[in-house]
N, C-alpha and C positions, 0 to 999 in steps of 0.2 A: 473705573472698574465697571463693567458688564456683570449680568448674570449670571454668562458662561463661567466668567473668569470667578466670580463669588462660590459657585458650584466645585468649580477644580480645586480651588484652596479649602473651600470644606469636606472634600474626600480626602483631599491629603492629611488635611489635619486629624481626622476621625479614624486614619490607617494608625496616624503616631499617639493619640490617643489610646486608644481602644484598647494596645496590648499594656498599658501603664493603668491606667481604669480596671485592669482582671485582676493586672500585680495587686495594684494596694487593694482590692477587696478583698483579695487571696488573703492580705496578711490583716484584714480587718482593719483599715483605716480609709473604705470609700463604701459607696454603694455601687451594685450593679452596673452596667451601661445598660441594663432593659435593651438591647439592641432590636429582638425579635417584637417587641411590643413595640416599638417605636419603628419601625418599620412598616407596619401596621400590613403585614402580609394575612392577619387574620385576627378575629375578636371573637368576646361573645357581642348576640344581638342587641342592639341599639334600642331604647323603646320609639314607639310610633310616631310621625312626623306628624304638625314642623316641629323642627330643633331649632333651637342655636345652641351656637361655642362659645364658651366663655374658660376662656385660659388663665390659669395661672402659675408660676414656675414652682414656686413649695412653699414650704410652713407661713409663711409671711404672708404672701398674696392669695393663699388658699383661707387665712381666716379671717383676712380683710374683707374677702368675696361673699362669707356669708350673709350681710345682709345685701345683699346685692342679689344676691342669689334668693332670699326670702321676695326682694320687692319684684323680682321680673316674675315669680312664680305666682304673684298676690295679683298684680296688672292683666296676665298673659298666661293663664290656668292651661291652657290647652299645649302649651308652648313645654316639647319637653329640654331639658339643660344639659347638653354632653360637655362636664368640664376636664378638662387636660393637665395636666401638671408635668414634672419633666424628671424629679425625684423622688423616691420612694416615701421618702416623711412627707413631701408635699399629699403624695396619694393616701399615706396611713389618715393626715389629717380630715381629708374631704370624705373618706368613710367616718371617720367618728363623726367630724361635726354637721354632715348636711345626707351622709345616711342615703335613703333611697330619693331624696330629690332630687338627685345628680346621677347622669350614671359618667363614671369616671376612667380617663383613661389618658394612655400618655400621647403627648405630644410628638406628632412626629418628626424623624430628620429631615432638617432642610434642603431635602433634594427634592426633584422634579416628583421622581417616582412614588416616595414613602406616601408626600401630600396629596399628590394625586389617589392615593388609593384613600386615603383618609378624608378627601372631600366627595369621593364616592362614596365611602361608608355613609359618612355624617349626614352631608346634603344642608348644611346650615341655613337656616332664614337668614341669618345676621352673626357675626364674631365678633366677642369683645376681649380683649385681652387688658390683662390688670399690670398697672402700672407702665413700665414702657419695654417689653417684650415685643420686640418689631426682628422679626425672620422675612428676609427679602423676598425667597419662592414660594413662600406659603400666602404673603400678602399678594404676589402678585396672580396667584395661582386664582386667591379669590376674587379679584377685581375683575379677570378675566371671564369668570363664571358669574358674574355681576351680583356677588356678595356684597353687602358693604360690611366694613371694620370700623371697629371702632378704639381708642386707646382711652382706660375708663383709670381712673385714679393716677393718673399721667406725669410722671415725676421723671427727670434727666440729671441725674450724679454728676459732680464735677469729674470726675475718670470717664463717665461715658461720656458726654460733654466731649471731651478733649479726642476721645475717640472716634468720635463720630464725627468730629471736623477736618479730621485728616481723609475721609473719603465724601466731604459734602455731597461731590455732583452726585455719586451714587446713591445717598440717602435722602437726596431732593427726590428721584425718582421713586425710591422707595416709601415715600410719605407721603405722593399724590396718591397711592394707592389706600389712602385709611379716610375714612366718609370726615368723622369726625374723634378731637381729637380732646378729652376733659383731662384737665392739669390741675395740679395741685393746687400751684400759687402762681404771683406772676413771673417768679425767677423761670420758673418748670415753662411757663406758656412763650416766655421770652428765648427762651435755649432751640426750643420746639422748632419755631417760626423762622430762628438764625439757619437751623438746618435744612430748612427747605418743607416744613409744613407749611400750608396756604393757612393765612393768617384767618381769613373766614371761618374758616373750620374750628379754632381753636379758643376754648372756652375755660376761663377758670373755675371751677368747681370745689376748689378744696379738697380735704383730704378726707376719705371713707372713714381713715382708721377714728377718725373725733364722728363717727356714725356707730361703732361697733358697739352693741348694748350692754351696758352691766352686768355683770353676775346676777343670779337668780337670789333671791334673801336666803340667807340658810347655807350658803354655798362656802362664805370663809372658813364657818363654824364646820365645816364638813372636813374641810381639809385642816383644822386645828387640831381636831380630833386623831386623822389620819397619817400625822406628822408626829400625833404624842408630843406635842405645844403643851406645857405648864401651865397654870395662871398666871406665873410672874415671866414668863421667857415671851421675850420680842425678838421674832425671825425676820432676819436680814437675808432678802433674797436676791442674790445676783445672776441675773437673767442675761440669756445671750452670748456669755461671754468666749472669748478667742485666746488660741496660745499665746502666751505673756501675760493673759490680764488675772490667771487664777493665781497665781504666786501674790501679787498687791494685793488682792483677794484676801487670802489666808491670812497673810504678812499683818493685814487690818483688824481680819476679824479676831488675831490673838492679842493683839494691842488693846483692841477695845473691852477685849473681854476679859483680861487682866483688872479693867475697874467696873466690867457692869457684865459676871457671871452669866446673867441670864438670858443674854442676848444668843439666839441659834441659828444658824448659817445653812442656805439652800444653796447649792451655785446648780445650777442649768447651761452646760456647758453648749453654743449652736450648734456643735456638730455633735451626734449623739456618739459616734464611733470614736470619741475621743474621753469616753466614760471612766475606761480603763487608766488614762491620762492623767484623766484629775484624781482619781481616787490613789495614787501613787505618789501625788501632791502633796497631799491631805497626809498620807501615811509619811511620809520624809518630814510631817512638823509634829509628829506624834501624836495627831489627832487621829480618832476613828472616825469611820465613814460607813454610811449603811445608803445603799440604792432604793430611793424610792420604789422600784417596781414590786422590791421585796419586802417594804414596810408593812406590815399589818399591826402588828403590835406596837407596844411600848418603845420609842425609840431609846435605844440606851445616853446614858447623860451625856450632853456635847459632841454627839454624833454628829458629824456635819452631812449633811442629805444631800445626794447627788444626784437630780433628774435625768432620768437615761429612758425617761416614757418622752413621747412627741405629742402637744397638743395642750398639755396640761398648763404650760406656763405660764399662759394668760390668767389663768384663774388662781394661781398659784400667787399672784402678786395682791391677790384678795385676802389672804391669811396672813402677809408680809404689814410688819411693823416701816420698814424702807425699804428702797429698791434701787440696784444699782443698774444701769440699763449698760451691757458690755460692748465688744466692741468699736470702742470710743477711747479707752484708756490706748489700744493698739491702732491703727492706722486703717481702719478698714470702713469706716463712714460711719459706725454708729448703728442702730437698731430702734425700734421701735420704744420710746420713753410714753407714748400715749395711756399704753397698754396697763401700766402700774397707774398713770396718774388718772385713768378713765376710774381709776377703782379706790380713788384718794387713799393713796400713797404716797409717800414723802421720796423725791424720787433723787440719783447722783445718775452723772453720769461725765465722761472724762471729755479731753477737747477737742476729739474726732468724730463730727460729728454732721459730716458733711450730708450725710445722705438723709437727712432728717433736720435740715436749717433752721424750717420755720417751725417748725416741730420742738425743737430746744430753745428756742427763741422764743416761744409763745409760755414756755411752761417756766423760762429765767424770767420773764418781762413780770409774769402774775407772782413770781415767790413761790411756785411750786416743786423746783430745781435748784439742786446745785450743780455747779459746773467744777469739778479737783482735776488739778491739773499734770496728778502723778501718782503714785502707790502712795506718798508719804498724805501728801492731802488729803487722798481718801482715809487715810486712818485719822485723820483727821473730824474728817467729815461725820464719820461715821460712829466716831466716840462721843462727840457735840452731840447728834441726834439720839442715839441710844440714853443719854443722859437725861434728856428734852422730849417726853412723851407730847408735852403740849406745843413744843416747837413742830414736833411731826404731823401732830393732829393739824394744825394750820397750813402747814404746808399741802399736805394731802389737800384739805377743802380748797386752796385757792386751784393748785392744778387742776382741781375737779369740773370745780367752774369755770376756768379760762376754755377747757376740752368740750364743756357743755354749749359756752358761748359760741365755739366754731362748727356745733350739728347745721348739718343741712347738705352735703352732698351727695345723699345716699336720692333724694329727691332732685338736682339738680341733674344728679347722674341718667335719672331715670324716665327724664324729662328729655336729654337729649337722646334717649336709645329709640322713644315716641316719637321723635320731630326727625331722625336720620337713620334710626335702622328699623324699625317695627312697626308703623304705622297703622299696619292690618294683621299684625301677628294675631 
């Protein structure tokens, strides 16, 4: 595959997109294509140079970015941060949580033209993209302009793995174009290097998300409050989760709650547009359901609370008695489990869990996971812990600590941004 040829297959595809992308927003179940922004025929102004880019696609990698985004600001004060994102929650997020340090905007389509005008707006010192977000014309566009790139918290999926070996030659090319390249683990630095990254370049670092800081003291109690949490009720929060995984959901949480009433149930569904979804769920087992966005008061008894805000569910796992980390029960690689256990939490999560290996594997090894290997086990699971406050309480501390024992690549990261893309920023 050619450039040319990666170019024609992504107009074609953005033609058969685009009119499917209007449909389902139409009928509320996508967001936008942002076309006119992502085309980047026009902005508001940028603040004063230098910049750098630091990309990341949404919710995930936008709040993995914050302290990343805290330490390039703390090293390189003068240095302003135009970060990108590619969906609308991604964008909602990086207004709440990093505010005027950023200024934000979307990433543009991978043609000649859009990036071209986006590397004229920009004008970057250096780009770092989070995780492994590699677009051929935009990498090449800056290598060309003698940017260097960089791939900062550098993870490779077993789906893209597979993907991305059915076009090697072309993504050989595409990888000399990134200065330096920081990976997770050594599975991530090993996949990397098969594809045709220079092995020079590539550096383990670990994972940011075991960098992300604690909740501020006072912050569970904030949301116990704003949840209308009892004394005696312990909220089981299932985060992340995908169509198929809220039915085992429910299915559990009325199982459990048949011998331990006081247990209350959050699910945070990942796609927010499928609010509607779950709460119809919820109503076909005769349960009530009330939307976080609307909570002010008193929740009524056994409401099941369904987050349909973006941003919140990190913190939200700080109020949580356990937590089930979703996308794992269904086939889609898993989600981030760090995120509960950084906040010791007693954490489940199912046996798809690919896109976060070491990540489940560090938090089974310490005793701070379970692994259920189907709706019926998690009711399982989740009756045992409900029953076992001091089973949870340990569980939480060891995950806490296993997540504490692996800080440090918020610092490694930032060490190489100094030695291969900033040096005189």
């Amino acid at each position: 595959m050619s450039h040319a040829l990666y170019s024609t297959v992504l107009r074609l595809g953005l033609l058969g997109y685009l009119p499917v992308a209007w449909a389902r927003h139409a009928r509320g179940q996508g967001h936008p294509p942002n076309v006119a922004s992502r085309l980047w025929r026009a902005g508001e102004a940028l603040p004063p140079a230098p910049r750098c880019w630091l990309h990341a696609v949404s919710v995930g990698e936008a709040l993995t970015a914050a302290p990343l985004v805290d330490g390039l600001r703390a090293r390189w004060p003068a240095l302003a941060i135009v970060m990108t994102t590619v969906t609308p929650t991604g964008a909602s997020v990086v207004g709440q949580r990093l505010g005027d340090r950023v200024a934000h905007r979307y990433f543009p389509l991978d043609l000649p033209r859009p990036v071209a005008r986006a590397l004229d707006a920009v004008q970057p010192r250096f780009f770092i993209a989070m995780e492994t977000e590699l677009w051929p014309n935009f990498l090449r566009a800056l290598a060309r302009r003698g940017v260097p790139a960089m791939v900062a918290n550098g993870r490779i999926s077993d789906r893209s793995f597979h993907r991305y070996r059915r076009v090697r030659p072309f993504m050989r090319r595409v990888l000399q174009s990134i200065a330096v390249f920081a990976m997770q683990s050594e599975e991530d630095a090993r996949r990397i290097v098969e594809l045709g990254a220079p092995a020079a370049r590539v550096t383990v670092t670990g994972s940011l998300k075991s960098d992300v800081p604690a909740p501020a003291p006072g912050a569970a109690d904030r949301w116990t409050t704003l949840l209308g949490l009892g004394p005696e009720e312990a909220l089981w929060v299932a985060g992340s989760t995908h169509r198929g995984e809220e039915t085992p959901v429910l299915e559990a949480y009325l199982t459990a709650r048949a011998k331990h009433p006081a247990l209350a149930l959050l699910i945070a569904p990942r796609h927010p547009e499928r609010v509607g979804e779950v709460e119809a769920l919820v109503a076909a087992r005769g349960l009530a359901s009330v939307r976080r966005s609307t909570l002010t008061g008193a929740r009524r008894d056994n409401s099941v609370v369904v987050l349909d805000t973006v941003g919140e569910l990190a913190d939200l796992y700080g109020a949580a008695a356990l937590a089930f980390v979703g996308g794992s029960l269904v086939d889609t690689g898993g989600h981030n489990m760090l995120e509960p256990a950084v906040r010791g939490r007693a954490v489940l999560f199912g046996p798809h869990t690919s896109n976060f290996r070491e990540s489940a594997q560090l938090l089974l090894d310490a005793g701070g996971a379970l692994r259920v290997a189907d709706g019926a086990d998690l009711a399982k699971a989740v009756g045992a812990l409900a029953a076992d406050p001091a089973r949870r309480a340990a569980m939480g501390q060891a995950g806490a600590r296993a997540v504490a024992a692996r800080r440090g690549a918020l610092e490694a990261t930032l060490a190489l941004v100094q030695a291969h893309l900033a040096p005189d920023a």
